[in-house]
LOVEXTI-267815 format. One record per residue (C-alpha): x, y, z; residue number from 0. Coordinates in pm, 1 decimal, decimal comma. Example, Ala and Ser with C-alpha at 12.3 -4.5 7.8 and 13.67 -1.06 7.14 Angstrom:
BEGIN
r c1 1230,0 c2 -450,0 c3 780,0 num 0;
r c1 1367,0 c2 -106,0 c3 714,0 num 1;
***
This chain:
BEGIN
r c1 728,9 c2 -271,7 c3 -2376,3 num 0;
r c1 336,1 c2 -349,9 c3 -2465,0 num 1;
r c1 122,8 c2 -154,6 c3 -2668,6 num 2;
r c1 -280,3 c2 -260,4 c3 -2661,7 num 3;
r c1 -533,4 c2 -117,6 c3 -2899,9 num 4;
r c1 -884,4 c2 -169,0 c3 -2930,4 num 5;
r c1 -1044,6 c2 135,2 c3 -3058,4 num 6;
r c1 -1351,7 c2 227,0 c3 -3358,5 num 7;
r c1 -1347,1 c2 544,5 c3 -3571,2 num 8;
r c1 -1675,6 c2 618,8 c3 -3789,2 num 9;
r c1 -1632,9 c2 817,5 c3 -4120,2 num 10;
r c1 -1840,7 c2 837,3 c3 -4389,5 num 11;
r c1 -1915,0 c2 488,5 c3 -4531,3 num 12;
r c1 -1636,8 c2 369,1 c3 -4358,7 num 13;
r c1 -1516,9 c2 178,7 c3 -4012,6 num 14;
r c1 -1183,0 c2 125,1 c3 -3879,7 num 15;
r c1 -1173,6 c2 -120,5 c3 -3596,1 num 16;
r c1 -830,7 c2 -169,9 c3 -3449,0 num 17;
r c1 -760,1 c2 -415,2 c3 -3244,0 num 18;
r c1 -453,1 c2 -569,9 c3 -3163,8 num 19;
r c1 -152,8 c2 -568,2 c3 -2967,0 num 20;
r c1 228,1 c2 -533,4 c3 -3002,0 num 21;
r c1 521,0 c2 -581,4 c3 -2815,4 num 22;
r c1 901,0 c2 -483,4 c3 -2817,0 num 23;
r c1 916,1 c2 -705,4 c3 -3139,4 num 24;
r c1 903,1 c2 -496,9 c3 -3500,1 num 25;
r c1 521,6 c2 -536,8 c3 -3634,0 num 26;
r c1 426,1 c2 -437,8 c3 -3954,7 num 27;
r c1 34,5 c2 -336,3 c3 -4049,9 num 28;
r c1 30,8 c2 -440,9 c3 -4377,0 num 29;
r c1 -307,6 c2 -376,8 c3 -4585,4 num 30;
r c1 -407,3 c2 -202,3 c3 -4935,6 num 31;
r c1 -416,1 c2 179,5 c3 -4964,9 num 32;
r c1 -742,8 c2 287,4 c3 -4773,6 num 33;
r c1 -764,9 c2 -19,1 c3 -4512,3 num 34;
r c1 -714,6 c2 200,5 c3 -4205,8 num 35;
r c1 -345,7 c2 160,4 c3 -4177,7 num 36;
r c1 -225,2 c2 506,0 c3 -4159,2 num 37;
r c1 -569,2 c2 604,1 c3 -3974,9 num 38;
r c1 -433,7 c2 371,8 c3 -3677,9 num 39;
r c1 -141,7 c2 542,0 c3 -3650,7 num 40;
r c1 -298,2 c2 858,0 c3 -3570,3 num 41;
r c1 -539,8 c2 744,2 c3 -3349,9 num 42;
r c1 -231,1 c2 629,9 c3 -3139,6 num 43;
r c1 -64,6 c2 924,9 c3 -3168,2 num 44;
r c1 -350,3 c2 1116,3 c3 -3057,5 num 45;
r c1 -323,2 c2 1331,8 c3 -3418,7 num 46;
r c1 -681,2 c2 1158,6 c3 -3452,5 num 47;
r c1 -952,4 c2 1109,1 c3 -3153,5 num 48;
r c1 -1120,6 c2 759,8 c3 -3210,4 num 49;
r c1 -1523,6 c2 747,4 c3 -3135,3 num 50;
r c1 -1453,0 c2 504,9 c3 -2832,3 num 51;
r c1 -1224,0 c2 234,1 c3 -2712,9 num 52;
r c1 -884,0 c2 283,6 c3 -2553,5 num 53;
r c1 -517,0 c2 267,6 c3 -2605,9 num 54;
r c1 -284,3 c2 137,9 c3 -2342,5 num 55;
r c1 141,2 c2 164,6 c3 -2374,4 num 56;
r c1 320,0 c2 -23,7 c3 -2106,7 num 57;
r c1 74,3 c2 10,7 c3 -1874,9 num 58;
r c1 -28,3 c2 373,7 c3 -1934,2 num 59;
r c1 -312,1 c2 485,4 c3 -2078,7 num 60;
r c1 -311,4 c2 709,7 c3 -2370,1 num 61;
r c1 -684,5 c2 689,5 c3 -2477,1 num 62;
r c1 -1016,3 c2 530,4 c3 -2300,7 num 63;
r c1 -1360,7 c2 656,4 c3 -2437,4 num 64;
r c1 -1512,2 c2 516,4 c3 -2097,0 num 65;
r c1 -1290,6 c2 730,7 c3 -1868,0 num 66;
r c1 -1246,0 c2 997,0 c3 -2052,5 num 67;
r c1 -867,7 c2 1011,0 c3 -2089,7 num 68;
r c1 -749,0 c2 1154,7 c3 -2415,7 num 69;
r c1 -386,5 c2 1246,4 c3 -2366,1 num 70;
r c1 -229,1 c2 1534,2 c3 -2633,9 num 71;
r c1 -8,6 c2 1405,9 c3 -2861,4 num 72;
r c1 287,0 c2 1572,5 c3 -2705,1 num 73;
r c1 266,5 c2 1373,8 c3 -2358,0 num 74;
r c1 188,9 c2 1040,4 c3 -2530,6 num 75;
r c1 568,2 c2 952,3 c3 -2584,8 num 76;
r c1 519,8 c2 890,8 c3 -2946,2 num 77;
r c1 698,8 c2 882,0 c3 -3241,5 num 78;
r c1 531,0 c2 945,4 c3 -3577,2 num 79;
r c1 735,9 c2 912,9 c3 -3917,0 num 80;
r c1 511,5 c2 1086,5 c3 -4169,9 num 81;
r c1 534,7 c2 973,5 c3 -4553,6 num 82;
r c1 616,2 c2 1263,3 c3 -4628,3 num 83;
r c1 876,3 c2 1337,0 c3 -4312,2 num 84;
r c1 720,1 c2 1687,5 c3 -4239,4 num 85;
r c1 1029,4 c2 1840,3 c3 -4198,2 num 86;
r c1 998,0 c2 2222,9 c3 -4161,2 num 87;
r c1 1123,6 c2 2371,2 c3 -4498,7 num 88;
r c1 1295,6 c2 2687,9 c3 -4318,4 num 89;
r c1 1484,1 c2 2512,4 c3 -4125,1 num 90;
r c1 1818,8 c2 2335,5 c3 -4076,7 num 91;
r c1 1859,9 c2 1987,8 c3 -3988,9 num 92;
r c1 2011,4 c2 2035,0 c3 -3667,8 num 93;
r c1 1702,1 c2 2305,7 c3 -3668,9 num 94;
r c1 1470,5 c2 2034,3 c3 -3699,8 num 95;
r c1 1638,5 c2 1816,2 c3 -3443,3 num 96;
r c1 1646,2 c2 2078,7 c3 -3172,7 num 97;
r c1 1239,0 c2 2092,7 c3 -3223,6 num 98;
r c1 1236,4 c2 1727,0 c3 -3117,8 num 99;
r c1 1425,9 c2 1836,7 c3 -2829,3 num 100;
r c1 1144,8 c2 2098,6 c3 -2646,4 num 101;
r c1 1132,1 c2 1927,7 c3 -2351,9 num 102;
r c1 1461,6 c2 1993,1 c3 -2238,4 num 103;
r c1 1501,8 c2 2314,7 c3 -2110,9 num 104;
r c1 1889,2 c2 2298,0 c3 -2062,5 num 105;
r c1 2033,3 c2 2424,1 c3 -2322,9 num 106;
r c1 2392,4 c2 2262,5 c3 -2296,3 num 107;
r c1 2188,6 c2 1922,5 c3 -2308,4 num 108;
r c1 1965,8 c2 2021,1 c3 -2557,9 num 109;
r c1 2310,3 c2 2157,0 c3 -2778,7 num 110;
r c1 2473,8 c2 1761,5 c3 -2701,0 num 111;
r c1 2200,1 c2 1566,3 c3 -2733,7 num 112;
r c1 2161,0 c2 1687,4 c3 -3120,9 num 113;
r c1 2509,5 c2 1675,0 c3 -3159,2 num 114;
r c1 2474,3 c2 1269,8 c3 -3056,5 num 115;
r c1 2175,0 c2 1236,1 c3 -3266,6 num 116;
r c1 2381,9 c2 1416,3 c3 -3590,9 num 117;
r c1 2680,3 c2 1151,8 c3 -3522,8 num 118;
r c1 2418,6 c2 856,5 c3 -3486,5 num 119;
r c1 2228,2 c2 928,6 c3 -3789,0 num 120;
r c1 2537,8 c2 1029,8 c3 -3936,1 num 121;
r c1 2413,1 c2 1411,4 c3 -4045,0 num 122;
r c1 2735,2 c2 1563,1 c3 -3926,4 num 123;
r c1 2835,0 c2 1729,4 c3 -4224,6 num 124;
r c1 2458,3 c2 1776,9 c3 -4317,1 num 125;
r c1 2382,0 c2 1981,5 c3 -4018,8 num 126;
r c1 2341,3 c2 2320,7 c3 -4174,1 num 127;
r c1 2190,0 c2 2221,6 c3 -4491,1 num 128;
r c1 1803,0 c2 2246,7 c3 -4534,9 num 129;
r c1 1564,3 c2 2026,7 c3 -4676,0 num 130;
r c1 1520,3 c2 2112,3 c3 -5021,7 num 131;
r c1 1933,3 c2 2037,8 c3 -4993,1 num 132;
r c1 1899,2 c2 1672,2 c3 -4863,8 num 133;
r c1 1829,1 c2 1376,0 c3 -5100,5 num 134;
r c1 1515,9 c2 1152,3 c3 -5003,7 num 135;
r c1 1721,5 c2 893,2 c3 -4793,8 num 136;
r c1 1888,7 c2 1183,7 c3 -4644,5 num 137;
r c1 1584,5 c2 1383,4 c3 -4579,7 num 138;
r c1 1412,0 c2 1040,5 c3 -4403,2 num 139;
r c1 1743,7 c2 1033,8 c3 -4171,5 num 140;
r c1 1667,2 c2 1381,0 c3 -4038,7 num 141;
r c1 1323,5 c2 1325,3 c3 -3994,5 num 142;
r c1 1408,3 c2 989,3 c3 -3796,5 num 143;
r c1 1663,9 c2 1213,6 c3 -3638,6 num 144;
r c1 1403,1 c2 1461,4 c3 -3458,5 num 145;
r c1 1167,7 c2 1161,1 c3 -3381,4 num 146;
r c1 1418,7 c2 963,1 c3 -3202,2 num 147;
r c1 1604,2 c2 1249,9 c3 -2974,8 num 148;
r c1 1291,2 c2 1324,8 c3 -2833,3 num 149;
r c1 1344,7 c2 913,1 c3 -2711,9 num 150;
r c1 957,0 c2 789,6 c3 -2779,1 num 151;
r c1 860,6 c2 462,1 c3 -2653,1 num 152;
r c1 689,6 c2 372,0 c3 -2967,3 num 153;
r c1 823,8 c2 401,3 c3 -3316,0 num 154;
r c1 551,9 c2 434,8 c3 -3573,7 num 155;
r c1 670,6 c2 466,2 c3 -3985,0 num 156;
r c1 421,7 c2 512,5 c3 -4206,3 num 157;
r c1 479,7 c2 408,7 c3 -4579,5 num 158;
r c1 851,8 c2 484,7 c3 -4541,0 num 159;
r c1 994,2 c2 373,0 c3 -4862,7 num 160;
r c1 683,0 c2 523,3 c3 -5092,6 num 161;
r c1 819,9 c2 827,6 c3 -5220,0 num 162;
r c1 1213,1 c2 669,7 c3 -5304,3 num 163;
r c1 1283,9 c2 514,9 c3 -5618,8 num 164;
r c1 1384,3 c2 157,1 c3 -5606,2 num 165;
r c1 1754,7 c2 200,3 c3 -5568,6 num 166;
r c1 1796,0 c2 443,3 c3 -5291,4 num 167;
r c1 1486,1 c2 213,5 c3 -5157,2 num 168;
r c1 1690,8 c2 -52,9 c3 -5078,3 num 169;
r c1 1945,8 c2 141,5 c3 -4939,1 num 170;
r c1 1774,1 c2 337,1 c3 -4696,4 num 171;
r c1 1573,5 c2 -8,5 c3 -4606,2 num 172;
r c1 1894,9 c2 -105,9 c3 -4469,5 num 173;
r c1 1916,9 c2 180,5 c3 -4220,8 num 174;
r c1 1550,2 c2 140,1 c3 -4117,6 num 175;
r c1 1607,1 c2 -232,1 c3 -4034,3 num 176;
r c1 1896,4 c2 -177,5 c3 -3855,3 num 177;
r c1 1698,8 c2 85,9 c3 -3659,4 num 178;
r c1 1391,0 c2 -106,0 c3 -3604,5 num 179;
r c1 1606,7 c2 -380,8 c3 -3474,2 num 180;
r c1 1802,7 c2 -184,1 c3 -3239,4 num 181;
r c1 1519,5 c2 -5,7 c3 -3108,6 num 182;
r c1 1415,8 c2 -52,3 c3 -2751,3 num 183;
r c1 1033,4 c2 17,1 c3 -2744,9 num 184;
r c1 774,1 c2 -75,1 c3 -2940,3 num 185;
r c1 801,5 c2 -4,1 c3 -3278,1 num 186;
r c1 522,9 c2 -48,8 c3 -3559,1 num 187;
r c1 571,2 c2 -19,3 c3 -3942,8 num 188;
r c1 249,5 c2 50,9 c3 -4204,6 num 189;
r c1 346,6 c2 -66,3 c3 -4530,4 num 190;
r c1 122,8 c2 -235,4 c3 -4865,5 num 191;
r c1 453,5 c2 -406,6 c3 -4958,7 num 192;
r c1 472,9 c2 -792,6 c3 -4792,5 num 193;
r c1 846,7 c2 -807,2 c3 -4921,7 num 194;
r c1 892,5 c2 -508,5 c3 -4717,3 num 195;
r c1 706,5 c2 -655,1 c3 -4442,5 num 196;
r c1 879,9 c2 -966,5 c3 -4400,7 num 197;
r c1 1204,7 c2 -829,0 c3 -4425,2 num 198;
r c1 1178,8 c2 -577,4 c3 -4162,8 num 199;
r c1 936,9 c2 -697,8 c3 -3882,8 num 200;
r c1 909,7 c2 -1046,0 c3 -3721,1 num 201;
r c1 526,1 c2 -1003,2 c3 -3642,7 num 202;
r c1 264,4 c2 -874,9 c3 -3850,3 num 203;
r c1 -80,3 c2 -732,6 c3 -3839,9 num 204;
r c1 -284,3 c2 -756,0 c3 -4160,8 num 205;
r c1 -589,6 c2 -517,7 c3 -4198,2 num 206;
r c1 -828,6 c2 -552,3 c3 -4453,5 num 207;
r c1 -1154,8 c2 -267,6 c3 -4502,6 num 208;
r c1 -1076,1 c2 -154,4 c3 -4154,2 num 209;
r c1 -1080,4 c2 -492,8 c3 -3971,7 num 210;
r c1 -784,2 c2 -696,8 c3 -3846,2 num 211;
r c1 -790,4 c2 -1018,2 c3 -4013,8 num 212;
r c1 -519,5 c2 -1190,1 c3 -3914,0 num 213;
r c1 -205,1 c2 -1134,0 c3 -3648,1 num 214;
r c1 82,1 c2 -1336,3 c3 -3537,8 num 215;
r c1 455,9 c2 -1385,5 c3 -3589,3 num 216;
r c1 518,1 c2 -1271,9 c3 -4003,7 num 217;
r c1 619,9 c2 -1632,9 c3 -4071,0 num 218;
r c1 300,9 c2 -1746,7 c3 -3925,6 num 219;
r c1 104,0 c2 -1496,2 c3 -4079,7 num 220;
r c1 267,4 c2 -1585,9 c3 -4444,7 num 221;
r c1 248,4 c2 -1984,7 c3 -4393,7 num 222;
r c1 -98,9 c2 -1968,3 c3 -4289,0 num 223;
r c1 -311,8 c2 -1638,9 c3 -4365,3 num 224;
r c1 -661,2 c2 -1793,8 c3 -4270,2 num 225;
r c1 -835,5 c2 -1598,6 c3 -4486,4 num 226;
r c1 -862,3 c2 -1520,0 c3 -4880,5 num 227;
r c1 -834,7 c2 -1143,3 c3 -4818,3 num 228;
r c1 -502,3 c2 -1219,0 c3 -4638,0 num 229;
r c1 -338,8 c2 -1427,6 c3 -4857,1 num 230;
r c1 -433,4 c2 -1179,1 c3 -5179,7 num 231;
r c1 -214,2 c2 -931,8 c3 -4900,3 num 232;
r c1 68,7 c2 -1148,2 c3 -4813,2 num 233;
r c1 122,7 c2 -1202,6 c3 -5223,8 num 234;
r c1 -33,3 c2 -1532,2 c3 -5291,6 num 235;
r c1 -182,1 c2 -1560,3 c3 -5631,6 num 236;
r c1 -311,2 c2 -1881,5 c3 -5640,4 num 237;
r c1 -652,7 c2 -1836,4 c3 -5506,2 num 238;
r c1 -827,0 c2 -2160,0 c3 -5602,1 num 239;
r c1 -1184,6 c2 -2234,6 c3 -5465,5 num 240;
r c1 -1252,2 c2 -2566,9 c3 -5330,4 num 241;
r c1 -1518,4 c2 -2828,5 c3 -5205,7 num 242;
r c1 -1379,2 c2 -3012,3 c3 -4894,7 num 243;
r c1 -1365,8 c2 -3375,7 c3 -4890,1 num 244;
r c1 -1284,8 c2 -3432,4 c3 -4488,1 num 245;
r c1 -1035,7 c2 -3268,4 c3 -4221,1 num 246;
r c1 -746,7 c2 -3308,3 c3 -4489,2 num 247;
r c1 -839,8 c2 -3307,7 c3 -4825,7 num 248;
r c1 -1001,6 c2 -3114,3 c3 -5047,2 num 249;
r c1 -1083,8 c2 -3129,8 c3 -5421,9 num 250;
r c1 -1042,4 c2 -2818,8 c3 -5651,1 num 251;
r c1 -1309,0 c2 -2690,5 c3 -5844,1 num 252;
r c1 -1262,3 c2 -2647,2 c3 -6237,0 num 253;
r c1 -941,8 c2 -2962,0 c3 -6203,1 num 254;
r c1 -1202,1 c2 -3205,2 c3 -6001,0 num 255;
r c1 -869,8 c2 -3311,1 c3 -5865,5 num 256;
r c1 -817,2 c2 -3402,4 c3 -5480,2 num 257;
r c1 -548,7 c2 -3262,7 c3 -5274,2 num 258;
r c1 -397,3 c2 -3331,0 c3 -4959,1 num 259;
r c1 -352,7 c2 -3062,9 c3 -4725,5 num 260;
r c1 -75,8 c2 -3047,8 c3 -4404,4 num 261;
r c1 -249,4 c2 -2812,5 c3 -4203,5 num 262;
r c1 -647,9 c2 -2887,4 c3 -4120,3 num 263;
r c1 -954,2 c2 -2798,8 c3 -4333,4 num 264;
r c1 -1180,1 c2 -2534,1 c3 -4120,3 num 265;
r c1 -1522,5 c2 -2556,3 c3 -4124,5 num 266;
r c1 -1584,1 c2 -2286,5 c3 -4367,6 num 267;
r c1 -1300,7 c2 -2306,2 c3 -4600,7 num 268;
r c1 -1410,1 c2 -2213,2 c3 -4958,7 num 269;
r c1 -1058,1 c2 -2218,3 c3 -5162,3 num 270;
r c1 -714,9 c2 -2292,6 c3 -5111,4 num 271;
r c1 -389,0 c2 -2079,1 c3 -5161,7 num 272;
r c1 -70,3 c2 -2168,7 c3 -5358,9 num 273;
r c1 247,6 c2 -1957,3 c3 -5383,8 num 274;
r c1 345,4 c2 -1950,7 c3 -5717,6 num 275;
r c1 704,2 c2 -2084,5 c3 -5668,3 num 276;
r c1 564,2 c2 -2368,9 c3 -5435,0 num 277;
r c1 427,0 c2 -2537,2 c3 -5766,6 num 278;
r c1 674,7 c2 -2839,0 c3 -5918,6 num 279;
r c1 670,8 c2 -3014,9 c3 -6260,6 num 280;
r c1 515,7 c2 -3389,9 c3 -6207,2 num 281;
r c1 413,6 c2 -3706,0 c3 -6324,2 num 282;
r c1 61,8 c2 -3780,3 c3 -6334,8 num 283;
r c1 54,8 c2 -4051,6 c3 -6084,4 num 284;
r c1 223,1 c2 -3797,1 c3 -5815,0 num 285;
r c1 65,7 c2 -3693,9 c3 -5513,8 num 286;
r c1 -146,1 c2 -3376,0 c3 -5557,1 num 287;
r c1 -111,2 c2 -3383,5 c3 -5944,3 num 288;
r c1 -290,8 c2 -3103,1 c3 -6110,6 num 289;
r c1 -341,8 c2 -3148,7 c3 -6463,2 num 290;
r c1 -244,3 c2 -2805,5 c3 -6674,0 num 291;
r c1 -188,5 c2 -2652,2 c3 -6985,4 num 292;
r c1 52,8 c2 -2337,9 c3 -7013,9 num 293;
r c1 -106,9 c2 -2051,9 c3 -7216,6 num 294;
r c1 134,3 c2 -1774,2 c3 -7155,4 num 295;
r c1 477,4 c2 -1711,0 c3 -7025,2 num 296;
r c1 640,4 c2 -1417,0 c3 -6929,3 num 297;
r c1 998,2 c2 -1326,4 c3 -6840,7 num 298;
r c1 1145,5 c2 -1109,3 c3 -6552,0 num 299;
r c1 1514,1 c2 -1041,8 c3 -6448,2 num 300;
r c1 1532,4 c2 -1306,5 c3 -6191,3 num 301;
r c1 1224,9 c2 -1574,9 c3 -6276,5 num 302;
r c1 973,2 c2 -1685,2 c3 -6552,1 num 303;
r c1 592,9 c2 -1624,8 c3 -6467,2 num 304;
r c1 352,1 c2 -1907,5 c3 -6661,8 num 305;
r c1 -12,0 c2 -1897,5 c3 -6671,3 num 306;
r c1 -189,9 c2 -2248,5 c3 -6707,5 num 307;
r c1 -524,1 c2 -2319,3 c3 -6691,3 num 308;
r c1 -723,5 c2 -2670,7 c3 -6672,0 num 309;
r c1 -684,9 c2 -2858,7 c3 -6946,2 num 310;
r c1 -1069,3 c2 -2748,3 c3 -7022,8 num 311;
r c1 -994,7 c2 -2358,4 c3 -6985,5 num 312;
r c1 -1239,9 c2 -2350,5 c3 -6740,0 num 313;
r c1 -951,5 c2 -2266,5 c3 -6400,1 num 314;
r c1 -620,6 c2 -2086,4 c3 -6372,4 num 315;
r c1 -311,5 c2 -2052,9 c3 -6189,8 num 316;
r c1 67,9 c2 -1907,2 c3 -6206,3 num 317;
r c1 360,6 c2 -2100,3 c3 -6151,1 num 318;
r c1 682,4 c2 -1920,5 c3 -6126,8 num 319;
r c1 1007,7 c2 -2059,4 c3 -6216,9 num 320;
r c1 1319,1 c2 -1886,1 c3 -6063,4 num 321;
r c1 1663,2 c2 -1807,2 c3 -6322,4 num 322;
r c1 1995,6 c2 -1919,5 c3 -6214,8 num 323;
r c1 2098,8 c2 -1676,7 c3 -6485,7 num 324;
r c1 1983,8 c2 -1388,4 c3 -6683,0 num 325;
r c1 1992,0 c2 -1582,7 c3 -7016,7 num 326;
r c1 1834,1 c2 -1885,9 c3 -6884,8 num 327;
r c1 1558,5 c2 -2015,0 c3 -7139,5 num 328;
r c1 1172,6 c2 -2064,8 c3 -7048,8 num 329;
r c1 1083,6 c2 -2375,3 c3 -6855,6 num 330;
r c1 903,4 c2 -2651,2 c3 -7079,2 num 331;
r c1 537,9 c2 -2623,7 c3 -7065,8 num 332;
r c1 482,5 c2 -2918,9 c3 -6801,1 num 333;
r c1 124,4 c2 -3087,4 c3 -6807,6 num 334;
r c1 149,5 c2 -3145,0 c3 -6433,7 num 335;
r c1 198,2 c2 -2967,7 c3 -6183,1 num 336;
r c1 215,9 c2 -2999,2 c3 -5770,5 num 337;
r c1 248,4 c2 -2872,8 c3 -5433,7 num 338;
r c1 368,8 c2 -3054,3 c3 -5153,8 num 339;
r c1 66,8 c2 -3031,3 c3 -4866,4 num 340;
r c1 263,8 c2 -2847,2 c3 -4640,7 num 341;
r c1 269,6 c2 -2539,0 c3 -4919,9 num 342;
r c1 -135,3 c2 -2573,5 c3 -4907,7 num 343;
r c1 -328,5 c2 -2328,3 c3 -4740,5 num 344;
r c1 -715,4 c2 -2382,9 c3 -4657,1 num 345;
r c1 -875,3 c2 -2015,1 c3 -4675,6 num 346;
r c1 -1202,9 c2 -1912,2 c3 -4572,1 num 347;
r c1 -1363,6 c2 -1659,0 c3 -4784,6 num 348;
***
């Protein structure tokens, strides 16, 4: 299964350009609210007709500007998980999953292939209920339900955790992983959450103001971002700017302290980015030793948050300390602090 997109839609003060491609490998579009995100779904759904370009799935093209081919959404073989599921209020769930089913005019195999779906998705004994019956988690199983009896080639979930409350989140994220992972076409998740992101898909696209910054397997894509935009996405927040030195070092500005970096310095590169648990308590004499002064901490469940700046005030950065228990006490203040040049990321701006 391939999926190739290349396509430009104009609004007002405002232009998506998607261009990418995916494969039979989970990929998450992560980007802030507003980025284009959902907007590329649509476009490949054919909900939304771009201004030009073209959108090819396994060899079959859905959209091309140049030839003229816009196909309806209904003949695209695509599945579209809304945020907000769309199920139709008057109806049942095994209602809803029979409207998935239009194409199949039997209606013995239209009356067994819900009846799988029900068992698969396990809505058995929710079959009769409606909608405003169903709990959130329950209500996205439905939905999921009509999408995937209909047997798309492409999977698209937009946002699907957004409107469930952090327990039943977790839960249902679960089910969707074990569906993503089980799924046989090409299957694309739009989320703002990297957690969720690099739990559930192995490759990642990250859109920023309606551009594609940055693509590649999610590991990739976290160890190396490329780009300051990116790593603000992928949750980095040590954004430090930088003069380079040569193709390995660079010295930070506001410490005037040199560090050593694994991965080459691009022509370009105006900061560096540290995750805040990649930071360690040194001596001075260590290598990459950043002189610091802790002005705040902070305490969550699982970890300790500290803001230090230069010993001057004049730069800033977060180290986070993980708990091994829930009454573990603050870290001491260190006055170094470093990062091991493999955790160093050059960043163009």
């Amino acid at each position: 299964m391939s999926l190739e997109v290349n396509v430009t839609k104009r609004f007002d003060g405002f232009t998506l350009h998607a261009a990418f491609t995916a494969g039979d490998t989970a990929t998450a579009l992560l980007g802030a609210s507003g980025c284009g995100k959902s907007m590329t779904l649509r476009c490949i759904a054919g909900i939304v007709r771009p201004d030009e370009g073209h959108i090819v799935l396994d060899g079959r093209v859905l959209f091309d500007s140049a030839q003229h081919i816009d196909l309806p959404p209904q003949q695209r073989g695509v599945g579209l998980l809304f945020q907000n599921y769309a199920l139709f209020p008057n109806m049942t769930v095994e209602q809803n999953i029979l409207c998935g089913l239009k194409a199949e005019k039997d209606p013995v195999a239209r009356r067994a292939a819900c009846a799988e779906m029900l068992r698969a998705m396990r809505l058995e004994t929710l079959a009769k209920r409606y909608p405003a019956q169903l709990s959130g988690g329950q209500q996205q199983r439905a939905a999921l339900a009509r999408i995937l009896v209909g047997k798309p080639r492409i999977l698209m979930l937009d946002e699907p955790f957004s409107a469930l409350d952090s327990y039943l989140r977790e839960e249902v994220e679960g089910e969707v992983g074990s569906l993503l992972a089980s799924f046989a076409g090409t299957a694309l998740l739009v989320t703002h959450n990297r957690d969720e992101a690099y739990r559930l898909c192995k490759e990642m696209i990250v859109l920023n103001e309606g551009q594609v910054l940055r693509a590649g397997t999610t590991k990739a894509v976290f160890a190396d971002p490329q780009s300051i935009a990116a790593a603000r996405l992928t949750g980095c927040k040590n954004i430090l700017p930088c003069t380079p030195l040569d193709s390995h070092t660079v010295r930070l500005d506001g410490w005037n302290t040199a560090l050593r970096l694994a991965l080459p310095v691009p022509t370009g590169c105006t900061a560096v980015g540290i995750r805040a648990h990649d930071f360690t308590p040194c001596a001075a004499d260590a290598p990459n030793a950043i002189p610091v002064k802790a002005v705040s901490t902070s305490e969550n469940p699982f970890d300790w948050n500290l803001i230090c700046t230069s010993p001057e005030g004049t730069a800033q950065l977060w180290w986070k300390v993980g708990k091994t228990s829930l009454s573990a006490a603050a870290p001491e203040p260190p006055q170094y602090l470093c990062a091991a040049p493999e955790s160093i990321m050059p960043l163009k701006g």
